[in-house]
C-alpha atoms as one frame of an Amber mdcrd trajectory, in Angstrom:
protein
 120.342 110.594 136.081 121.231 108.046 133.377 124.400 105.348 133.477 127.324
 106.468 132.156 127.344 103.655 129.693 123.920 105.170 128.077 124.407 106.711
 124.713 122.393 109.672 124.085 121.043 110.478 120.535 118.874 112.793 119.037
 115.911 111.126 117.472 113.058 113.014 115.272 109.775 111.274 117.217 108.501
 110.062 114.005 111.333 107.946 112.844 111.727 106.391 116.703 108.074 105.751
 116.659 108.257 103.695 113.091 111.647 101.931 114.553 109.488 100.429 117.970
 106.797  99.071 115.255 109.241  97.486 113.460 109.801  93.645 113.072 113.459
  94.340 114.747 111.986  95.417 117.653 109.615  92.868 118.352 112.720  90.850
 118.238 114.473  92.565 120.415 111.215  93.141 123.146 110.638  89.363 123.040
 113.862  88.133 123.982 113.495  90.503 127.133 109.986  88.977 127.590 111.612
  86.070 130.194 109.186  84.052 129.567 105.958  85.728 130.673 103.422  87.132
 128.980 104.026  90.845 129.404 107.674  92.542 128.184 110.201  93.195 130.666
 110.739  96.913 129.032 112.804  97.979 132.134 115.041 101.338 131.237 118.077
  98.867 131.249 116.375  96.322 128.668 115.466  99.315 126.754 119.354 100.296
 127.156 120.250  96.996 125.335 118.154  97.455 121.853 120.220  98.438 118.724
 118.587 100.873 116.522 120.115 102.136 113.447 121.292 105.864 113.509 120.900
 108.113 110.660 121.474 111.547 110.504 118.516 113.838 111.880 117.544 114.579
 108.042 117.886 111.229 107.156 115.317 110.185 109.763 113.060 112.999 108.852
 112.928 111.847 105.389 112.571 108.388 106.495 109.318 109.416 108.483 107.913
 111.468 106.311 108.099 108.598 103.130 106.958 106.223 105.675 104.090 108.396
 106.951 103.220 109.105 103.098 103.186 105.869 102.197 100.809 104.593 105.405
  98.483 107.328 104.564  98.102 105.655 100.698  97.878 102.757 102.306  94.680
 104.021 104.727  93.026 105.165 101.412  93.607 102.081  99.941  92.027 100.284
 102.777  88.976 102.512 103.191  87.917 102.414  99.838  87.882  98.854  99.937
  85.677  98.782 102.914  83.461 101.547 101.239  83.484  98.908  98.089  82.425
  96.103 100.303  79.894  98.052 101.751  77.942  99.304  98.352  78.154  95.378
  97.604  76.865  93.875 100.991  73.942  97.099 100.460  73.210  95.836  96.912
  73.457  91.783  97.761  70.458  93.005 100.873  68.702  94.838  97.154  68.704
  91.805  95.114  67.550  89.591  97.758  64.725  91.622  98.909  63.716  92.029
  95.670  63.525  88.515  94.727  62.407  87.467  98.052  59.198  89.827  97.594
  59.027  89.433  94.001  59.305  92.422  93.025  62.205  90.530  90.364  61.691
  87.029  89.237  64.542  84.444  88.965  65.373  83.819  85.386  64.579  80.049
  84.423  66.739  78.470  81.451  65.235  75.504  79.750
Protein backbone atom coordinates (compact mmCIF):
# COMPACT_ATOMS: atom_id res chain seq x y z
CA UNK A 1 0.00 0.00 0.00
CA UNK A 2 1.39 3.47 -0.78
CA UNK A 3 1.64 6.68 1.87
CA UNK A 4 -1.06 8.73 1.96
CA UNK A 5 1.07 11.65 1.01
CA UNK A 6 1.85 9.82 -2.54
CA UNK A 7 0.18 11.44 -5.46
CA UNK A 8 -1.00 9.14 -8.02
CA UNK A 9 -0.98 10.13 -11.78
CA UNK A 10 -1.59 8.59 -14.87
CA UNK A 11 1.45 8.57 -17.05
CA UNK A 12 1.57 7.26 -20.90
CA UNK A 13 5.01 4.90 -20.47
CA UNK A 14 6.61 6.71 -23.22
CA UNK A 15 6.55 10.21 -21.93
CA UNK A 16 7.71 8.82 -18.17
CA UNK A 17 10.42 6.93 -19.87
CA UNK A 18 11.80 10.26 -21.85
CA UNK A 19 11.23 12.30 -18.35
CA UNK A 20 13.87 9.60 -16.26
CA UNK A 21 16.46 10.30 -19.31
CA UNK A 22 16.18 13.69 -18.91
CA UNK A 23 18.90 16.16 -17.59
CA UNK A 24 16.22 17.02 -14.63
CA UNK A 25 16.36 13.79 -13.49
CA UNK A 26 19.85 13.16 -13.28
CA UNK A 27 19.59 16.12 -11.07
CA UNK A 28 17.26 15.00 -9.05
CA UNK A 29 18.87 11.03 -8.79
CA UNK A 30 22.23 12.60 -7.86
CA UNK A 31 21.32 14.59 -5.04
CA UNK A 32 19.78 11.25 -3.58
CA UNK A 33 23.12 9.57 -4.50
CA UNK A 34 24.58 10.38 -0.62
CA UNK A 35 27.62 10.28 -1.66
CA UNK A 36 28.27 6.80 -3.04
CA UNK A 37 28.60 5.60 -6.16
CA UNK A 38 25.29 3.88 -6.80
CA UNK A 39 21.69 6.03 -6.46
CA UNK A 40 19.76 5.72 -3.44
CA UNK A 41 16.40 5.23 -5.73
CA UNK A 42 14.43 4.05 -2.61
CA UNK A 43 10.37 4.32 -3.32
CA UNK A 44 10.52 7.38 -0.89
CA UNK A 45 13.47 9.19 -2.91
CA UNK A 46 11.54 8.35 -5.91
CA UNK A 47 8.44 10.00 -3.93
CA UNK A 48 10.46 13.30 -3.75
CA UNK A 49 11.21 13.95 -7.72
CA UNK A 50 9.05 16.67 -9.45
CA UNK A 51 8.00 15.84 -12.86
CA UNK A 52 5.94 18.06 -14.92
CA UNK A 53 2.26 16.90 -15.55
CA UNK A 54 0.58 17.32 -18.77
CA UNK A 55 -2.51 16.08 -19.78
CA UNK A 56 -2.51 12.29 -21.03
CA UNK A 57 -2.68 13.72 -24.79
CA UNK A 58 -0.25 16.12 -24.15
CA UNK A 59 2.24 13.45 -23.07
CA UNK A 60 1.31 11.25 -25.92
CA UNK A 61 2.16 13.88 -28.30
CA UNK A 62 5.18 14.68 -26.42
CA UNK A 63 6.40 10.95 -26.90
CA UNK A 64 5.51 10.43 -30.04
CA UNK A 65 7.56 13.93 -31.44
CA UNK A 66 10.25 12.82 -29.21
CA UNK A 67 10.29 9.21 -30.44
CA UNK A 68 10.08 10.72 -34.16
CA UNK A 69 12.65 12.85 -33.76
CA UNK A 70 15.23 10.04 -32.03
CA UNK A 71 14.41 7.79 -34.84
CA UNK A 72 15.81 10.78 -37.48
CA UNK A 73 18.33 11.07 -35.33
CA UNK A 74 19.34 6.99 -35.52
CA UNK A 75 19.28 7.47 -39.37
CA UNK A 76 21.33 10.26 -39.15
CA UNK A 77 23.83 8.42 -37.12
CA UNK A 78 23.90 5.20 -39.15
CA UNK A 79 24.48 6.68 -42.29
CA UNK A 80 27.34 8.35 -40.99
CA UNK A 81 28.85 5.19 -39.77
CA UNK A 82 27.90 3.52 -43.19
CA UNK A 83 29.86 6.78 -44.73
CA UNK A 84 32.83 6.14 -42.57
CA UNK A 85 32.86 2.74 -43.41
CA UNK A 86 32.89 3.04 -47.52
CA UNK A 87 35.86 5.56 -46.63
CA UNK A 88 37.98 3.41 -44.12
CA UNK A 89 37.14 0.37 -47.17
CA UNK A 90 38.44 2.74 -49.89
CA UNK A 91 41.56 4.36 -47.69
CA UNK A 92 42.52 0.00 -47.22
CA UNK A 93 41.95 0.33 -51.68
CA UNK A 94 44.28 3.09 -52.22
CA UNK A 95 46.86 1.83 -49.98
CA UNK A 96 46.98 -1.61 -51.24
CA UNK A 97 47.12 -0.42 -54.44
CA UNK A 98 50.01 1.78 -54.06
CA UNK A 99 51.65 -0.45 -51.66
CA UNK A 100 51.67 -3.29 -54.50
CA UNK A 101 51.94 -0.97 -57.26
CA UNK A 102 49.35 -1.67 -58.92
CA UNK A 103 49.01 2.69 -58.85
CA UNK A 104 52.06 4.79 -58.79
CA UNK A 105 52.40 7.98 -56.64
CA UNK A 106 52.25 11.01 -58.79
CA UNK A 107 55.70 12.98 -58.65
CA UNK A 108 55.54 16.92 -59.32
CA UNK A 109 58.74 18.51 -60.40
Amino acid sequence: RCPENWVHIKVVAGFLNYCLKSDINSIQTSINMNGSCAANLSAENVANYCFIEPSISEQQQIADYLDSKCSEIDTLIADKKRQLDILAEYKKSLIYEYVTGKKEVPVNE
